[in-house]
C-alpha positions in Angstrom: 111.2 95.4 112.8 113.1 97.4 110.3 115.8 99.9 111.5 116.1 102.1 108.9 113.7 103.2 105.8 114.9 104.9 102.3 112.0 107.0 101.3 110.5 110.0 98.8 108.1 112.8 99.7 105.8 115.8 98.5 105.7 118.5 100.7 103.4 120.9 100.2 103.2 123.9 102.9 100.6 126.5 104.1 100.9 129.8 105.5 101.5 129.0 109.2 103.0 125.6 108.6 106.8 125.2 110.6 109.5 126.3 108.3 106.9 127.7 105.3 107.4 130.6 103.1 104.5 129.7 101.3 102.0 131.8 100.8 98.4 128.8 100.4 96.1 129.0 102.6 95.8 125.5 104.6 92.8 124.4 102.4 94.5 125.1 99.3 97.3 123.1 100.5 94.8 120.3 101.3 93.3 120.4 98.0 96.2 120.1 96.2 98.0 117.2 97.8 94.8 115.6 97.4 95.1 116.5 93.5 98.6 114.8 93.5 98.2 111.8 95.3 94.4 111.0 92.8 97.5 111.7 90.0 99.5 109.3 91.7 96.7 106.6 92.1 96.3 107.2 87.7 99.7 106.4 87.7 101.7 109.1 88.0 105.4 108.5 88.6 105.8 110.5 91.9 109.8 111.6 91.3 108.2 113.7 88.6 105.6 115.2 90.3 108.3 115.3 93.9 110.3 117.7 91.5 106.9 119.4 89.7 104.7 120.2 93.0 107.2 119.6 96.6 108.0 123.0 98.2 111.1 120.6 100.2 114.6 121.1 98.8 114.5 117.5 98.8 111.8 117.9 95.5 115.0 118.9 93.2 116.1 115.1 93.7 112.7 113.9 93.0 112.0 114.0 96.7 114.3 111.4 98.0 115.5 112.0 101.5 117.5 108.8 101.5 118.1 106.6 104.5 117.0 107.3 107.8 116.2 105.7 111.2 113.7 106.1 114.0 113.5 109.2 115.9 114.7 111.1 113.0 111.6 112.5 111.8 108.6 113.7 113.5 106.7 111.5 114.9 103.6 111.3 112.2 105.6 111.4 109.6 108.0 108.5 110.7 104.8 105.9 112.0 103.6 106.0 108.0 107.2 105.6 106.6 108.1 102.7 108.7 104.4 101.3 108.1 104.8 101.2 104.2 105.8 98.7 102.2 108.7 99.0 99.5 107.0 100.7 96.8 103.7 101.9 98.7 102.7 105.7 98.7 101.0 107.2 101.6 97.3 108.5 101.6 97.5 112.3 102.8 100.0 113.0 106.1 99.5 115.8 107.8 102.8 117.3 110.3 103.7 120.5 111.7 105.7 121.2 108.0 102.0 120.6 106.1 100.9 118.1 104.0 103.0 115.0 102.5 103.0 112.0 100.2 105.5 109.7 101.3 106.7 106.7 99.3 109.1 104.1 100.5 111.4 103.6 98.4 113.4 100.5 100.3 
């Protein structure tokens, strides 16, 4: 079992969501990640669209957030990273921050 993953994501929040200053209602938040990722599936290259659409700082570096090990990021969010294969992207994660896309990246 793999100690450590290197992985990208799109963040988008909602009002309410931990953290958010956005201002999308929880639906439109939805409805848009769901519009990225059926981008993604047409081939879309998912740094471009981390740094286009992901309201995480982490978007300016086309959503990388590096390395990082178990218990380091809630607990949702963590079970799909660590499930991925290299290269994979996620179907639709919700956590307390809103909705990602996660892709491993290693």
């Amino acid at each position: 079992m793999s100690e450590k993953v290197r992985a990208s994501h799109i963040l988008l929040m909602y009002q309410g969501s931990e953290r958010s200053t956005a201002s999308r209602s929880k639906q439109a938040a939805l409805e848009g990640i769901q519009k990225i990722k059926a981008e993604l599936d047409a081939g879309g290259d998912f740094a471009a669209l981390a740094r286009q659409h992901s309201d995480c700082p982490s978007g300016a570096q086309g959503g990388d957030l590096g390395a990082f090990g178990r218990g380091q990021m809630v607990a949702a969010f963590e079970q799909t990273a660590f499930a991925l294969e290299p290269g994979q992207v996620s179907g639709v994660i919700e956590t307390p921050f809103g909705y990602h896309l996660i892709k491993r990246t290693d």
